[in-house]
Structures are given as C-alpha cells and as structure tokens.
C-alpha positions as CSV (number, residue, x, y, z in Angstrom):
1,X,75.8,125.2,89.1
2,X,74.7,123.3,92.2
3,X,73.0,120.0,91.2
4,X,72.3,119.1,94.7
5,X,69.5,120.4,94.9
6,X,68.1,117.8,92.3
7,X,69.0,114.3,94.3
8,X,66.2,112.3,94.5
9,X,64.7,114.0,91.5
10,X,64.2,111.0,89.8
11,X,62.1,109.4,92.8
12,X,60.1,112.6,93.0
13,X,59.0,111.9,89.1
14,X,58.2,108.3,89.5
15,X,56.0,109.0,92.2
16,X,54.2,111.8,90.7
17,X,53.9,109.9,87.4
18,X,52.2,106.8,89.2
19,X,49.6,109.5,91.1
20,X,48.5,110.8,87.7
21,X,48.2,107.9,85.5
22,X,44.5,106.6,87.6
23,X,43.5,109.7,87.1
24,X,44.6,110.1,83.3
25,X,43.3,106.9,82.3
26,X,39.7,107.6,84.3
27,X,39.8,110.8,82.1
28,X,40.7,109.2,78.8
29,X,38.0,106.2,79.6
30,X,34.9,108.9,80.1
31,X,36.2,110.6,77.4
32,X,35.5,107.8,74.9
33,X,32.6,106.6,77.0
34,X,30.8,109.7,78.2
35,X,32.1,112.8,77.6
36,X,33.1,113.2,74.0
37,X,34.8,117.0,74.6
38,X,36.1,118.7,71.5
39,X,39.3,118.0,70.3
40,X,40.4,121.9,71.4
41,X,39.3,121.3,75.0
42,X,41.0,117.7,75.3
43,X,44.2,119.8,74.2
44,X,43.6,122.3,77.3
45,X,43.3,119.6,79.5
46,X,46.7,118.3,78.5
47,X,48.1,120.6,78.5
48,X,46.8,121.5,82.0
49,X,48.1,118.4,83.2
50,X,51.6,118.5,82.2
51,X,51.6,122.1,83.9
52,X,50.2,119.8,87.0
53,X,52.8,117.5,86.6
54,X,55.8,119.6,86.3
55,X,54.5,121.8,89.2
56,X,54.1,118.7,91.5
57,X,57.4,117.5,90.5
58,X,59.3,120.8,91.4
59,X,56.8,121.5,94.3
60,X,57.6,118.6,96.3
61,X,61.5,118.5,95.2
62,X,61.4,121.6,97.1
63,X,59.7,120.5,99.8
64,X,62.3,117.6,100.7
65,X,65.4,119.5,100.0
66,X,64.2,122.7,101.5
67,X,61.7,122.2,104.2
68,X,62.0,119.1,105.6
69,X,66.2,119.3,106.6
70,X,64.9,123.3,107.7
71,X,62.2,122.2,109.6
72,X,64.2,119.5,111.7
73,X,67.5,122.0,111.9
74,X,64.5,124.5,113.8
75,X,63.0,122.2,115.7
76,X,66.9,121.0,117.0
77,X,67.8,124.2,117.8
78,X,64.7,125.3,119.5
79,X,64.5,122.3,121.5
80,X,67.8,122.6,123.1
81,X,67.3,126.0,124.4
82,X,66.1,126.5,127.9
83,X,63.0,128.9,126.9
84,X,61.2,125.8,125.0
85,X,58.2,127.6,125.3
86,X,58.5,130.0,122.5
87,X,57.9,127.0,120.5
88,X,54.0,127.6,121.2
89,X,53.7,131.2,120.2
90,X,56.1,130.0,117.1
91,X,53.9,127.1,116.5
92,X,51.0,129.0,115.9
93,X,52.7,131.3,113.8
94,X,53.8,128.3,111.6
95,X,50.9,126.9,111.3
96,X,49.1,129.9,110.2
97,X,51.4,130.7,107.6
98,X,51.8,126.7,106.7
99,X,47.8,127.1,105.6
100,X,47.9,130.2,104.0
101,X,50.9,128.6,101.4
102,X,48.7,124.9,101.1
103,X,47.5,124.5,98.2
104,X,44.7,122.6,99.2
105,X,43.1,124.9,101.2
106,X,43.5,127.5,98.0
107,X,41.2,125.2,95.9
108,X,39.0,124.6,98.7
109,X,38.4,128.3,99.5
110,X,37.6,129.0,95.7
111,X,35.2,126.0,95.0
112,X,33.1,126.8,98.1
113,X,33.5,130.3,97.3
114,X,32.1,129.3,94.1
115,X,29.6,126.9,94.5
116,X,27.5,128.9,97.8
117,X,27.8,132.0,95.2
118,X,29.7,134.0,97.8
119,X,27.7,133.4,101.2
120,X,30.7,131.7,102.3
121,X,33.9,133.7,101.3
122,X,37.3,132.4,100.7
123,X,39.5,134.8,102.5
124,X,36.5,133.9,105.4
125,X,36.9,130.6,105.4
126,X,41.0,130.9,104.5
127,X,41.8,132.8,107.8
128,X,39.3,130.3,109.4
129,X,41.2,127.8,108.5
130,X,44.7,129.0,109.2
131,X,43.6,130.5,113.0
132,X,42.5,126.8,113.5
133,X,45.3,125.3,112.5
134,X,47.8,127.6,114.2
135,X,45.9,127.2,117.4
136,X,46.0,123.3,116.7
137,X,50.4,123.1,116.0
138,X,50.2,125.4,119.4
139,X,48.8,122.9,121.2
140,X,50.6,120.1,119.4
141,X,54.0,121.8,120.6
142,X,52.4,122.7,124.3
143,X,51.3,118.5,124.4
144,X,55.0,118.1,122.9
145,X,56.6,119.9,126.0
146,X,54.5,118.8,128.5
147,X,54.9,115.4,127.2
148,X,50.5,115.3,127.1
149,X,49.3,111.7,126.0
150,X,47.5,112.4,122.5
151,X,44.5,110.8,123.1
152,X,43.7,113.3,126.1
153,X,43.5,115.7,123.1
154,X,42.0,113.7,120.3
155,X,38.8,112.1,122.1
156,X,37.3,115.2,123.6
157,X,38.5,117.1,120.4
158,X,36.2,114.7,117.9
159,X,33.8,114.3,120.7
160,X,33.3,118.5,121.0
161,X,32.8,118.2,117.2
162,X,30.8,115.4,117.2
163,X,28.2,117.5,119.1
164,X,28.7,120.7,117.5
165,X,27.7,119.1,113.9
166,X,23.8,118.1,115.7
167,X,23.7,122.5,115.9
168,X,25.4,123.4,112.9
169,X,24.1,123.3,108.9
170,X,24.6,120.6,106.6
171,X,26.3,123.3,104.7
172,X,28.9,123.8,107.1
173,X,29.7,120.3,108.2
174,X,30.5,119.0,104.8
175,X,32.8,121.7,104.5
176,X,34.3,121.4,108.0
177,X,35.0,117.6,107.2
178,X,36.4,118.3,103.9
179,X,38.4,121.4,105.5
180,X,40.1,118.8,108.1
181,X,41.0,116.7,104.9
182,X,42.8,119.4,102.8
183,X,44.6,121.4,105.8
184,X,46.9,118.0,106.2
185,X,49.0,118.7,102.8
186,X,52.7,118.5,102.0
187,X,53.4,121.9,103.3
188,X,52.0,121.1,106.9
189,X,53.4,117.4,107.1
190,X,57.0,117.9,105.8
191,X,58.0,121.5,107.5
192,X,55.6,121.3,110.7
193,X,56.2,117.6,111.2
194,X,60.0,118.0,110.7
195,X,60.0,121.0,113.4
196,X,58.3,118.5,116.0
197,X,60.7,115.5,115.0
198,X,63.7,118.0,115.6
199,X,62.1,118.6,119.0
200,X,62.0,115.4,120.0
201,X,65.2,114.2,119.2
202,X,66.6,117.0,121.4
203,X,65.1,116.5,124.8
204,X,66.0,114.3,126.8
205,X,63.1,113.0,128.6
206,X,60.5,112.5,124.9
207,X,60.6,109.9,122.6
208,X,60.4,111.0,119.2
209,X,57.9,108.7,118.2
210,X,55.5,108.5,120.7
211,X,55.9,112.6,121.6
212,X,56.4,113.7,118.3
213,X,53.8,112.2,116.2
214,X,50.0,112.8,116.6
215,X,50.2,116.9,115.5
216,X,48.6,115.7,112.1
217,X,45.7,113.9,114.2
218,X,45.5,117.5,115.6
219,X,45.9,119.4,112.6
220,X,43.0,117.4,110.5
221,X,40.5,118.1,113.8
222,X,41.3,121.8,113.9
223,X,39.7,122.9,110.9
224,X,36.4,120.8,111.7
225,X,35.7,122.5,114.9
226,X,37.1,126.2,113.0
227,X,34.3,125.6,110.5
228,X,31.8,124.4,112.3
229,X,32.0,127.3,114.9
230,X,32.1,129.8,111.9
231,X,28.9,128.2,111.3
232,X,27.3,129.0,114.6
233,X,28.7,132.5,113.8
234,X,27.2,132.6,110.5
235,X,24.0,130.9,112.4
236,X,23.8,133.4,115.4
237,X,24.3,136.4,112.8
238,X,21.0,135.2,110.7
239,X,19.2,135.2,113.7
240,X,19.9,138.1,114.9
241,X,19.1,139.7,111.3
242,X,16.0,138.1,111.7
C-alpha cells in the first residue's frame, strides 16, 4: 500500500480541528443559552459534524497531493510550448469545471434556491456562476501572457459592477457579492492557481509573483458582474411580461 499519499496528513487534521472548534463551541454555548434542542437532534448534529470533519480532512489531503503538484506539472508544460495560447480556451474550460466541483457554490445554489422559493434556480445561478468564472481564469491566463498589469483589470472590473448594482435588485446584489465570496474555494485556489504558478515559472520574460498572482482578485469579481447581469436578464424579462 502506498502511504504517500497521506504526508502531511497530520497538518491537514490540525488545521481542520482548529477551524471547527469556534464554531463547535458557539454551537455548544447557544445551546445551553438559547437553543435548548432535543437531545436526538444534538446527536444529528454531531454526528453531522464529524462527517464534516472527516470530509474536510480527506477533501483537502486530496487537494495538496493531487491538485496542486497536477496543476503546476500543467501549467509547466503548457507554458513551455510555443502555442501558449491554448492556455485561454483551456482556462475557461478549467474554470468552468473548477465551479461546477466547488462546494461552495453547491450550498449557495441550494440555499438561494431555497430561500427565493425557486424564482432563482440553482442550476441557473450554477452555470451563471461557472460561465463567469471560466470567462474570468481566461482572462487571467490572456493578462498572464500578455504580461497585462492587474490593476488594468481590477479597477474598471469593480467599477462596471459598482454601477451595475445602482440598476440591479437588492435581491440580486446580495447574492452576486456573496457569489464572488464562495467561487474563491480550495478547488479554484490550489488547481487553478497552481496551473498559473507553473506558467510563470516557465517563461522567460514573467515573474511568478507579480504575473502569476491576481487570478483570485479576478475570480471573486467574475461572479458579481455574472449575477448581477442575470439580474438585468431576470429584470428585462419581467418587463417585457409586463
């Protein structure tokens, strides 16, 4: 059996343990205080977060032996061939897939799902959210090749967003805010990061951390201006109906 794939295992565990305990002990404390939940449905909870924990643990064990040396080894090999822009096309293929496996954006999708009682669906606001991103990783790899200064991107980005929340519902820009939140998880950061680091280390001419770094600026804007234009859509199609 290969144990290799469990180095670091320990660190993984220590760090989950320490992002549980807050929220453990706020549970236990409105509990006693507040809450007062039958015994059955403190047991559920339990055992709902040991299920957590054990799923975090092997998730993100995964995620540093698998994606993150895969992501760099891609990003190396792509950037030393002499068609680099394939990484564009690829970058918005990545991206789109990197959303659909977040699981973030799952819970997202289903509370919002839940809570507007269906007006806003979740594989809506799912795809939404992964065309955003995929167009957001594309343009993080074009800025990456063209060796673009990020702020050329990030200040009209927040600025177009900025203007587009004074037209849209309050509906739709708490989501959209919330969307940009959830869409920077572990899948996006370790695999689509690594791929951009590999990138960097391979060309010549780009420093790895100045060129490199700013796709997650990107990546948390995308899915602001995504939901806030399905909110014009959503807005246009109501008037219309009317």
């Amino acid at each position: 059996m290969n144990l290799s794939v469990f180095t670091g295992f320990t660190d993984v565990i220590i760090e989950v343990v320490f992002a549980l305990i807050p929220l453990i002990i706020f549970f236990l404390i409105t509990q006693v205080a507040f809450l007062r939940l039958p015994w059955k449905k403190v047991t559920d909870i339990i055992k709902g977060i040991v299920l957590a924990f054990i799923g975090l643990t092997l998730f993100l064990q995964g995620v540093h032996v698998g994606f993150e040396p895969a992501g760099t080894m891609m990003g190396e090999v792509m950037g030393s061939k002499s068609y680099r822009w394939i990484l564009i096309p690829i970058g918005f293929v990545l991206g789109f897939a990197a959303t659909i496996a977040e699981p973030a954006i799952r819970i997202l999708n289903h509370e919002v799902d839940k809570v507007s009682g269906g007006y806003i669906p979740k594989n809506v606001l799912l795809y939404t959210l992964c065309i955003g991103v995929g167009f957001s990783i594309a343009l993080a790899m074009l800025r990456l090749l063209a060796g673009i200064p990020i702020i050329w991107l990030i200040l009209p980005g927040y600025v177009l967003a900025l203007i587009m929340v004074q037209y849209s519902t309050p509906t739709f820009t708490a989501v959209a805010f919330d969307a940009g939140g959830v869409a920077t998880g572990p899948m996006t950061v370790t695999f689509i990061m690594a791929i951009a680091l590999g990138v960097g280390e391979v060309m010549p001419d780009r420093n790895p951390m100045i060129d490199s770094f700013g796709m997650i600026a990107l990546v948390a804007l995308a899915p602001i201006i995504s939901v806030l234009t399905l909110g014009q859509l959503y807005a246009w199609k109501e008037r219309r109906d009317d």
